[in-house]
DSSP file (Angstrom, degrees, kcal/mol; ACC not computed):
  #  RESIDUE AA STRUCTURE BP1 BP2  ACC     N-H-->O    O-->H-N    N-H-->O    O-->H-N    TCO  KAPPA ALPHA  PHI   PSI    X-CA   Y-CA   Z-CA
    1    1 A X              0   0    0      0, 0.0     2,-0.1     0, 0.0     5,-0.0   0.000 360.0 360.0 360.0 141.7   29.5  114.8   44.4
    2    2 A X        -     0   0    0      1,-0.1     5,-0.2     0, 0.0     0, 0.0  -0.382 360.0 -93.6-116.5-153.3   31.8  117.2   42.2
    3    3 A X  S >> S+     0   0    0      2,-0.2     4,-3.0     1,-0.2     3,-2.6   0.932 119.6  63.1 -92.9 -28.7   30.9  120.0   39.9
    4    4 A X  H 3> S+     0   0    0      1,-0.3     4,-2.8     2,-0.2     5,-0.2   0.976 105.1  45.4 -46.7 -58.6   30.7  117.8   36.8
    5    5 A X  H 3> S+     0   0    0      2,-0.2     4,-0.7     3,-0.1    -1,-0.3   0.552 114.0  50.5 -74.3  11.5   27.6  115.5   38.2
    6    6 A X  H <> S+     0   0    0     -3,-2.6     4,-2.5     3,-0.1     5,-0.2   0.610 116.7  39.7 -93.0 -45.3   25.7  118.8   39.4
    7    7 A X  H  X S+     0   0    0     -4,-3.0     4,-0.8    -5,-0.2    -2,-0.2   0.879 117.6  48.7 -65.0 -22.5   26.2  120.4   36.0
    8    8 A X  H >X S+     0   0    0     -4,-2.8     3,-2.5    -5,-0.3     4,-2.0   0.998 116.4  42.6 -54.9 -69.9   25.4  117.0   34.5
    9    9 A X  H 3X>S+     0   0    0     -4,-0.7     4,-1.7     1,-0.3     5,-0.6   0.859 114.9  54.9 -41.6 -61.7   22.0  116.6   37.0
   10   10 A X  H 3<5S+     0   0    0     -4,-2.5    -1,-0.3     2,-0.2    -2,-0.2   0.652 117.1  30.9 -46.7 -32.2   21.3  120.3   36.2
   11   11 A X  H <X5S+     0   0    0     -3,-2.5     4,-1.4    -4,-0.8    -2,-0.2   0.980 125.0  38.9 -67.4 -82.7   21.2  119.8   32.4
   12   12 A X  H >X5S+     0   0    0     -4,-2.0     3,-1.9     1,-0.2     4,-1.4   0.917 114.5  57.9 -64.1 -78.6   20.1  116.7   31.8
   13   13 A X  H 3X5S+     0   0    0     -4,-1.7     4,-2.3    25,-0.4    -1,-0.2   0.822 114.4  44.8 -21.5 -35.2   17.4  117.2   34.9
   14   14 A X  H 3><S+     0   0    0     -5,-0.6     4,-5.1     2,-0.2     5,-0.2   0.958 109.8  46.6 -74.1 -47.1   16.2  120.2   32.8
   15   15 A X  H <X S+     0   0    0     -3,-1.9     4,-2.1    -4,-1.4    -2,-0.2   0.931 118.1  46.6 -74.5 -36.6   16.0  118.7   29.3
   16   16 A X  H >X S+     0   0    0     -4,-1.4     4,-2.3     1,-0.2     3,-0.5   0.979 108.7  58.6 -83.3 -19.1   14.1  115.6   31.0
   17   17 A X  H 3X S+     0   0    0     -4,-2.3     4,-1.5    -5,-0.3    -2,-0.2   0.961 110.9  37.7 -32.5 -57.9   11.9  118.2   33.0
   18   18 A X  H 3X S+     0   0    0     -4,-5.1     4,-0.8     1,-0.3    -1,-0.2   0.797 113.7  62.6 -88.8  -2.8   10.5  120.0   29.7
   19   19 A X  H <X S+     0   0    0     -4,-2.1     4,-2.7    -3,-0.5    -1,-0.3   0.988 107.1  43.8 -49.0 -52.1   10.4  116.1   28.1
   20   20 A X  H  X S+     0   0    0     -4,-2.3     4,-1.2     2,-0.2    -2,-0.2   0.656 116.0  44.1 -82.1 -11.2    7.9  115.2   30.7
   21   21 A X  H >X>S+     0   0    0     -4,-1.5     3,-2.9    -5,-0.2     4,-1.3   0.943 117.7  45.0 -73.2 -92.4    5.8  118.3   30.4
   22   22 A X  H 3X5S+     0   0    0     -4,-0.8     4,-0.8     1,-0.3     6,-0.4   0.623 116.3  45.5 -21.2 -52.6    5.9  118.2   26.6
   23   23 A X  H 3X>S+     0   0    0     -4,-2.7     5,-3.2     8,-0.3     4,-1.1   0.903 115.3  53.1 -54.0 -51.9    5.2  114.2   26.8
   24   24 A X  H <<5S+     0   0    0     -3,-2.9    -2,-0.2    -4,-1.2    -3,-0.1   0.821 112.7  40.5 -30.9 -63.6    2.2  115.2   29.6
   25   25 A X  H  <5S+     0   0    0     -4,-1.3    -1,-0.2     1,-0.2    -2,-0.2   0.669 121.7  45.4 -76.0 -14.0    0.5  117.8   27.3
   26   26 A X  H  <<S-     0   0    0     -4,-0.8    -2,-0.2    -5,-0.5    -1,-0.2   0.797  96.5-132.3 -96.8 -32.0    0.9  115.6   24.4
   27   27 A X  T  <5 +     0   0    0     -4,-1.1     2,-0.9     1,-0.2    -3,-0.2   0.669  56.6 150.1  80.6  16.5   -0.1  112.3   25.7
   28   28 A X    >>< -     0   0    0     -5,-3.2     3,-1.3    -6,-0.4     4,-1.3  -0.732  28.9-170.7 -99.9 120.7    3.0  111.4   24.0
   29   29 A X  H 3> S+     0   0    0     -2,-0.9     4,-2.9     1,-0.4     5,-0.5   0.852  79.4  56.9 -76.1 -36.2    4.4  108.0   26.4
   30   30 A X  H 3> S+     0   0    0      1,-0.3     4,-1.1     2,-0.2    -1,-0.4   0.856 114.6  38.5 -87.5 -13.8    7.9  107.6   24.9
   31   31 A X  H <> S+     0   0    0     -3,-1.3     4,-0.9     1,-0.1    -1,-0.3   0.709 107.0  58.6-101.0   2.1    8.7  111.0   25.8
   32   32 A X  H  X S+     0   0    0     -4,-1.3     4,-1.0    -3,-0.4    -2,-0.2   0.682 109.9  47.8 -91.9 -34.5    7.1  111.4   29.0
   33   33 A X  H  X S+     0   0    0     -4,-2.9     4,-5.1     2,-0.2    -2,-0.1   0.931 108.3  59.4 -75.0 -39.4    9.4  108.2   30.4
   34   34 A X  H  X S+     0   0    0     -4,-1.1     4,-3.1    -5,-0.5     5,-0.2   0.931 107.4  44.1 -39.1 -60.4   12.5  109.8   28.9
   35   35 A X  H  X S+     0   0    0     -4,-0.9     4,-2.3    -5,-0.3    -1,-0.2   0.889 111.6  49.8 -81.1 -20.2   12.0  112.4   30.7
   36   36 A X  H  X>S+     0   0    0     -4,-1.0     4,-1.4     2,-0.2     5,-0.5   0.974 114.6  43.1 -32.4 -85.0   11.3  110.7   33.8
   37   37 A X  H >X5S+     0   0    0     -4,-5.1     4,-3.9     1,-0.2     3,-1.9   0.926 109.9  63.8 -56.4 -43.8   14.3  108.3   33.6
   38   38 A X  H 3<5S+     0   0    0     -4,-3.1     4,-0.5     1,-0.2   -25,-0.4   0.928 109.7  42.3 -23.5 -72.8   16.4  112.0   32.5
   39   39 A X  H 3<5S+     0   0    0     -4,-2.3    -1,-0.2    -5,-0.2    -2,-0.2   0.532 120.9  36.0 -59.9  -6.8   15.5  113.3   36.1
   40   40 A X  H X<5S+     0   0    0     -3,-1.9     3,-1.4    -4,-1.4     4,-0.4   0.615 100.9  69.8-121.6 -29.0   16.1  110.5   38.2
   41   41 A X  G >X<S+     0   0    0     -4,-3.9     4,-1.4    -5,-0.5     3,-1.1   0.704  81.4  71.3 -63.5  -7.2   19.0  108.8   36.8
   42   42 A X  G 34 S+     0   0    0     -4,-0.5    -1,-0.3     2,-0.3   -33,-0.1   0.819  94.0  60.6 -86.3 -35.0   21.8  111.4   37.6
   43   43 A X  G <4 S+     0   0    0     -3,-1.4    -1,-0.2     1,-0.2    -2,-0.1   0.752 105.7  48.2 -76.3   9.2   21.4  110.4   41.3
   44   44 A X  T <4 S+     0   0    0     -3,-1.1     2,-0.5    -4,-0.4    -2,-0.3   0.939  99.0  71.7-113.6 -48.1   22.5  106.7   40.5
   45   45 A X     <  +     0   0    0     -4,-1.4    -1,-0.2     1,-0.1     5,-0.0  -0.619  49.8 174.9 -96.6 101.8   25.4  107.4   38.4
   46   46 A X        +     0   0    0     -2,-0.5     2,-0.3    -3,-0.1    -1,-0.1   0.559  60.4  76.5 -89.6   3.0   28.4  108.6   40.2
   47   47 A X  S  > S-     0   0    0      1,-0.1     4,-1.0   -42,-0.0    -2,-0.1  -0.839  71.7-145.3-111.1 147.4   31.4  108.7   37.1
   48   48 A X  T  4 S+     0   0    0     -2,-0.3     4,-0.3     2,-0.2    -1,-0.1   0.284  93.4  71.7-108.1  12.9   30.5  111.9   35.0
   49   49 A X  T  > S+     0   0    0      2,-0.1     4,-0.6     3,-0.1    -1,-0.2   0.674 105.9  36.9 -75.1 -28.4   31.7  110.1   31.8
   50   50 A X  H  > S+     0   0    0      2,-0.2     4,-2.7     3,-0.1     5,-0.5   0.743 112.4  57.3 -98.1 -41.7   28.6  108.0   32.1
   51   51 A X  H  X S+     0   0    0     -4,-1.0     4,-1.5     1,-0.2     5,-0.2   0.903 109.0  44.7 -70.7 -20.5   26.6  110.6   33.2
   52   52 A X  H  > S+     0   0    0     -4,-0.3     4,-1.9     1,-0.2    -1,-0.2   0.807 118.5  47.7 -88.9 -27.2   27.4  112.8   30.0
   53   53 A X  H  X S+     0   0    0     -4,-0.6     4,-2.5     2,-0.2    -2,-0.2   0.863 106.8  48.9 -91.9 -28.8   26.9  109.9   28.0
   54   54 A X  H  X S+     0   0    0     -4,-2.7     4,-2.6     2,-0.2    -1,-0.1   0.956 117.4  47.9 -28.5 -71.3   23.7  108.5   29.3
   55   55 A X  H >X S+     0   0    0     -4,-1.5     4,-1.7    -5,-0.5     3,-0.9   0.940 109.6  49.7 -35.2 -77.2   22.4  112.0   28.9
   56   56 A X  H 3X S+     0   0    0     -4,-1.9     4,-2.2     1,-0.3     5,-0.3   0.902 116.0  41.9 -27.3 -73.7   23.7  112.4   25.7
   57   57 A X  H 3X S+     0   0    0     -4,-2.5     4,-1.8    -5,-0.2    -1,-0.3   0.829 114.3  51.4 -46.6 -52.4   22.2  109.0   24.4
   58   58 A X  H <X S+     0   0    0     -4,-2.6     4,-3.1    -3,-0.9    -1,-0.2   0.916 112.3  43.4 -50.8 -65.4   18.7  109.5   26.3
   59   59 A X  H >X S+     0   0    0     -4,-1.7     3,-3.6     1,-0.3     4,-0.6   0.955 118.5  53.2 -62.8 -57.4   18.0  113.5   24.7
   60   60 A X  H >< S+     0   0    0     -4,-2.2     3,-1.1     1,-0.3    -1,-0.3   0.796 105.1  47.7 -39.0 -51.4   19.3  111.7   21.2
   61   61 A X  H >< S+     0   0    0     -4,-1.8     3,-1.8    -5,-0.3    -1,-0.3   0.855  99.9  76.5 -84.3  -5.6   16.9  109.0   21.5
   62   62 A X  H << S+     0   0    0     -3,-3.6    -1,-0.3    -4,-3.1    -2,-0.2   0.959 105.8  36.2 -18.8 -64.6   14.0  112.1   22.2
   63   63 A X  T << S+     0   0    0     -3,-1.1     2,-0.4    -4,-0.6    -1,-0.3   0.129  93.1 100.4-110.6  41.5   14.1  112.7   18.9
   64   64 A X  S <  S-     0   0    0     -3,-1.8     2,-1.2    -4,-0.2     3,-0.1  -0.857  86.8 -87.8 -96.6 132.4   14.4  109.3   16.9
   65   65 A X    >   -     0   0    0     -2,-0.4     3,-0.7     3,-0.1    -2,-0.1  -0.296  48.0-106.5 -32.8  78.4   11.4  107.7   15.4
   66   66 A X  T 3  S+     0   0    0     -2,-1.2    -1,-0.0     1,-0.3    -4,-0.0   0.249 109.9  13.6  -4.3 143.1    9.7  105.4   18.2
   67   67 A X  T 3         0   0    0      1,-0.3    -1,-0.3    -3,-0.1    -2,-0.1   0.566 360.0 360.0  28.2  31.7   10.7  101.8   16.8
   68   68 A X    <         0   0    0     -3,-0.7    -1,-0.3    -4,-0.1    -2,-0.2   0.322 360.0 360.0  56.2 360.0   13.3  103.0   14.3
């Protein structure tokens, strides 16, 4: 592990943390899995190109209208 995947894990582990809360208190599903998959996926991905981009794509699809 270098320092790019712990600052990746750290981020992205944070932003899906207060998804899953926020999803929790809300009852709202599509952001309570986001944030889920946000916290667990940084230990499966070892290139920190992918990890920044995952991320990236994941928080984006946070705030998109649920079925487009």
């Amino acid at each position: 592990m270098n320092t790019a995947n712990i600052l990746a894990g750290v981020i992205f582990g944070s932003i899906g943390f207060a998804a899953f809360i926020y999803g929790k208190k809300q009852a709202n599903l599509k952001a309570l899995v986001i944030g889920v998959i946000l916290m667990v996926y940084p230990y499966f991905v070892p290139n920190p190109i992918a990890l920044f981009a995952i991320g990236t794509v994941l928080t984006i699809a946070l705030f998109l209208p649920f079925g487009g």
